[in-house]
C-alpha positions in Angstrom: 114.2 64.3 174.8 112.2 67.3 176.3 115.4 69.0 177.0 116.7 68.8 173.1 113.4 69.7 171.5 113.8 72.7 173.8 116.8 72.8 172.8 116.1 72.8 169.3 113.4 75.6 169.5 115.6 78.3 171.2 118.8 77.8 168.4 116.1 78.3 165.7 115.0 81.5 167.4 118.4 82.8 167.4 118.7 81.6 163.3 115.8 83.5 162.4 117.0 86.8 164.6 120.3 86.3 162.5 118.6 86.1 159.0 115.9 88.5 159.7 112.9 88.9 157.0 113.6 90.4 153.5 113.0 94.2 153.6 110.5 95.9 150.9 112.0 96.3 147.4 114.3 99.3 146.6 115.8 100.2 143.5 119.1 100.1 142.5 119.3 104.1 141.8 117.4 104.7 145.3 117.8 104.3 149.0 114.8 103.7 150.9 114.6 103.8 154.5 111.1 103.9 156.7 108.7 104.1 153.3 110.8 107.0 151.9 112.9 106.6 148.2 114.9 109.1 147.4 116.6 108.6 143.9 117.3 112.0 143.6 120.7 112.8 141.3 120.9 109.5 139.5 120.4 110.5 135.9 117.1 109.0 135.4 115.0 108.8 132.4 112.1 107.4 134.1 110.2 106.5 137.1 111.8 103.2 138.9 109.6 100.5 138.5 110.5 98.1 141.7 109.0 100.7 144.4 107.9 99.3 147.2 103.8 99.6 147.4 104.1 101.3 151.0 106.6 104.2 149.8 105.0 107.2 151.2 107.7 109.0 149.8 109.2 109.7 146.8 112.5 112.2 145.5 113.2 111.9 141.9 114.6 115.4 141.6 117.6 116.1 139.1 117.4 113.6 136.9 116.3 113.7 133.3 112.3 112.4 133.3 111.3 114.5 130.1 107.4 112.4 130.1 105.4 111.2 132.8 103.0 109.0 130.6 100.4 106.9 132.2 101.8 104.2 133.3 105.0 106.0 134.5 104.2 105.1 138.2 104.4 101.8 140.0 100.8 100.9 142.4 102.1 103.7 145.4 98.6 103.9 147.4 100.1 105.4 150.1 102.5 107.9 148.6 102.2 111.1 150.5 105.1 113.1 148.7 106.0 113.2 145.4 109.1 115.7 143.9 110.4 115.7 140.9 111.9 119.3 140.6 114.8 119.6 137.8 114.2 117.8 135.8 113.5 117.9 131.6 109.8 117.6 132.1 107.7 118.6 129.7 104.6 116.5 129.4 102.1 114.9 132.1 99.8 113.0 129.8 96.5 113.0 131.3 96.6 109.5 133.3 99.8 109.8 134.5 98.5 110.5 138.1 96.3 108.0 138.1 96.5 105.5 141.4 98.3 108.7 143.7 94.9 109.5 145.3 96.7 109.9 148.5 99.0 112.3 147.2 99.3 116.0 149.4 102.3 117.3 148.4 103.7 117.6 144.3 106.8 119.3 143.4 107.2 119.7 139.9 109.3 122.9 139.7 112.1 124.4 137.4 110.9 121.8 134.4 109.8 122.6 131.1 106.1 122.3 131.2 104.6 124.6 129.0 100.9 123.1 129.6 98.2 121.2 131.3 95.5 119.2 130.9 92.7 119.9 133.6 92.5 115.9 133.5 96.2 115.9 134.9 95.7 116.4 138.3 91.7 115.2 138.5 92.9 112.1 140.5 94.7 114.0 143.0 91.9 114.6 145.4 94.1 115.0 148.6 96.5 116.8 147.7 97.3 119.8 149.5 100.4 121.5 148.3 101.3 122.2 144.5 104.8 123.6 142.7 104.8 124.7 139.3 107.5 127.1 139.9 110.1 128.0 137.1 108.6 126.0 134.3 107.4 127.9 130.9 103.8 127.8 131.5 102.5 130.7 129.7 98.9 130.5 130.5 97.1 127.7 133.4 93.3 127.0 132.5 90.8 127.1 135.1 89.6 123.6 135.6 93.6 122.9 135.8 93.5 124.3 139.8 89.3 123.8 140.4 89.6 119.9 140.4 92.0 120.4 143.5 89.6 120.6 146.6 92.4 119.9 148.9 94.9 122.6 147.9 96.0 124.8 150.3 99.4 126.1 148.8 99.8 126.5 145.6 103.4 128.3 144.0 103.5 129.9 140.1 106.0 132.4 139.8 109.3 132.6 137.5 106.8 131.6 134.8 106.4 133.7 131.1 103.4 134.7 131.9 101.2 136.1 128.8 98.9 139.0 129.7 96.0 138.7 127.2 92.5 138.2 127.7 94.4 134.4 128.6 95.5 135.1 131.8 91.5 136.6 132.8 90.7 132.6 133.9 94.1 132.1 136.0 93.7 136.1 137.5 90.2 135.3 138.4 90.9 131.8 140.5 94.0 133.8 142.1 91.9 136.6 143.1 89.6 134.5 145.3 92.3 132.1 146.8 94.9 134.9 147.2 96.0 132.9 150.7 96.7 130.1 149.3 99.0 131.8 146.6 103.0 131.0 147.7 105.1 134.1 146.8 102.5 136.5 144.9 105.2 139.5 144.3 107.2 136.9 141.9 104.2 136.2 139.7 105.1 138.4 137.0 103.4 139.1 133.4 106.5 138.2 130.5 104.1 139.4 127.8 103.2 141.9 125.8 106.4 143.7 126.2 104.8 146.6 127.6 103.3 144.6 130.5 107.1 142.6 131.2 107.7 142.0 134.5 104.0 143.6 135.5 102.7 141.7 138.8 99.4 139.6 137.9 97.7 140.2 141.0 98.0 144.0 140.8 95.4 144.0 137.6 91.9 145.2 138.3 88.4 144.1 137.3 88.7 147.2 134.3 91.9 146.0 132.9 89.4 143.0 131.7 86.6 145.1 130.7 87.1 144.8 127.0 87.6 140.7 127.6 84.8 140.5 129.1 83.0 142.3 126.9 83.8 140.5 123.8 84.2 137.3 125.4 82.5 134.5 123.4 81.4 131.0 125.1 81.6 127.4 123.0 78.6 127.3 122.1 78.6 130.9 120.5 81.7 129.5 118.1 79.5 126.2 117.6 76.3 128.4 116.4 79.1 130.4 114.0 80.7 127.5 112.9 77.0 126.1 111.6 75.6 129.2 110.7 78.4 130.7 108.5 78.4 127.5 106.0 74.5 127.3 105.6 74.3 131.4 105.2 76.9 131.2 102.0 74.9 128.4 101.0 71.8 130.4 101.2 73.2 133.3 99.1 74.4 131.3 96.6 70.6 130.0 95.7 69.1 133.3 96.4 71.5 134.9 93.8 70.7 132.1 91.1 67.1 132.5 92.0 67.5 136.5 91.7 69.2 136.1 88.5 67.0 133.7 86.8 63.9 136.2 87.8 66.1 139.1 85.8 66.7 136.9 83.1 62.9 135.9 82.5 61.7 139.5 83.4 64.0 140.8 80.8 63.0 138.6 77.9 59.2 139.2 79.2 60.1 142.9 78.3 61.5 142.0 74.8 58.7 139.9 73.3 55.9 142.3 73.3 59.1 144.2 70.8 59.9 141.6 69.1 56.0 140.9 68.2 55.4 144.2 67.5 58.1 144.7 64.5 56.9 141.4 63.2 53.3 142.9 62.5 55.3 146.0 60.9 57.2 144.3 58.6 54.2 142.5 57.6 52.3 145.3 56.9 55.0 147.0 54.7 
């Protein structure tokens, strides 16, 4: 009897080395090995759903994502990498990031993005290396690149570029983190026409003198914005109030007249 169960025991150790556990999920459009999914050239709309939670990996370039909204992502905790170049993208709504605070590398070149949010990237707290390369991002907001503490390389260029009193914010950050800038000589002004193809980081502190200058914060607009109303306001009343003064002044004027040919005509 000893003999069998042992028996038994060793053949069902062999069954369970010939059926071996289920691997971790992996879409259709994808093949994962080791954590990685690459579901790159699959012509995509959106993010696969059925990721496995310990990708740390992720290629979902040339496809045609055109929105990352916010629940584009599947729980990835660990993700590490994320790329998504060429694509159609043209919007990251605010919470689309939300959940990749592991995240250190984010590819998101030669896509359409013509804006973000400064929200957009707030949850990405690790991340250490940023594309936004060949998009049609004519300006990039400040807090866009401050809520990155992490970032060490950062690429812009083969973007239109506009070089108003816009561009003074992005210049600014650029001219204190000018090593973590990826390929400086391709970050080229597209406008004004006169300024085409003008490299950013070559301005000066002078070429922003008059922006400076005439620079208003929020809180100036607000005080405008309150002021301007209650001043018309104002000079409407004082106008009435100036007018009715004429008025009465005038026929104040005209009675002592007015009694004065009354006693004439009596006396003729």
């Amino acid at each position: 009897m000893g003999c069998r169960r042992g028996l038994g025991s060793v053949l069902a150790a062999c069954l369970l080395l010939l059926h071996p556990l289920p691997s971790p999920a992996c879409p259709v459009a994808c093949h994962c090995t080791l954590g990685e999914a690459d579901c790159s050239e699959h012509d995509l709309r959106e993010v696969p759903q059925s990721l496995s939670t310990n990708t740390s990996a992720l290629w979902l370039g040339y496809n045609f994502i055109t929105v990352l909204g916010p629940h584009s992502f599947p729980p990835l905790p660990g993700l590490l990498l994320l790329s998504l170049p060429h694509n159609y993208l043209g919007l990251i709504h605010s919470r689309a990031l939300v959940g990749l605070g592991a995240l250190q590398e984010l590819d998101l070149s030669n896509n359409y993005l013509t804006e973000l949010s400064p929200e957009t990237f707030l949850p990405l707290t690790s991340l250490a290396t940023l594309n936004l390369g060949s998009n049609r991002l004519g300006v990039l907001e400040p807090g866009v690149l401050s809520t990155l503490p992490q970032l060490g390389a950062l690429l812009l260029q083969d973007n239109p570029w506009v070089c108003s009193c816009s561009v003074l914010p992005l210049w600014r950050w650029l001219s204190h983190n000018r090593d973590k800038v990826r390929e400086r000589s391709s970050l080229l002004c597209r406008l004004p026409e006169q300024l085409n193809k003008y490299p950013i980081m070559a301005f000066g502190n002078e070429s922003f003198r008059q922006c400076q200058e005439t620079s208003l914060s929020a809180e100036h607009y607000i005080t405008f914005l309150i002021i301007g109303p209650f001043s018309f306001v104002a000079s409407i009343f004082f106008c009435i109030f100036m007018g009715s003064i004429t008025v009465v002044y005038h026929n104040l004027r005209r009675e002592p007249h007015f009694w004065r040919r009354s006693q004439t005509c009596r006396g003729c």
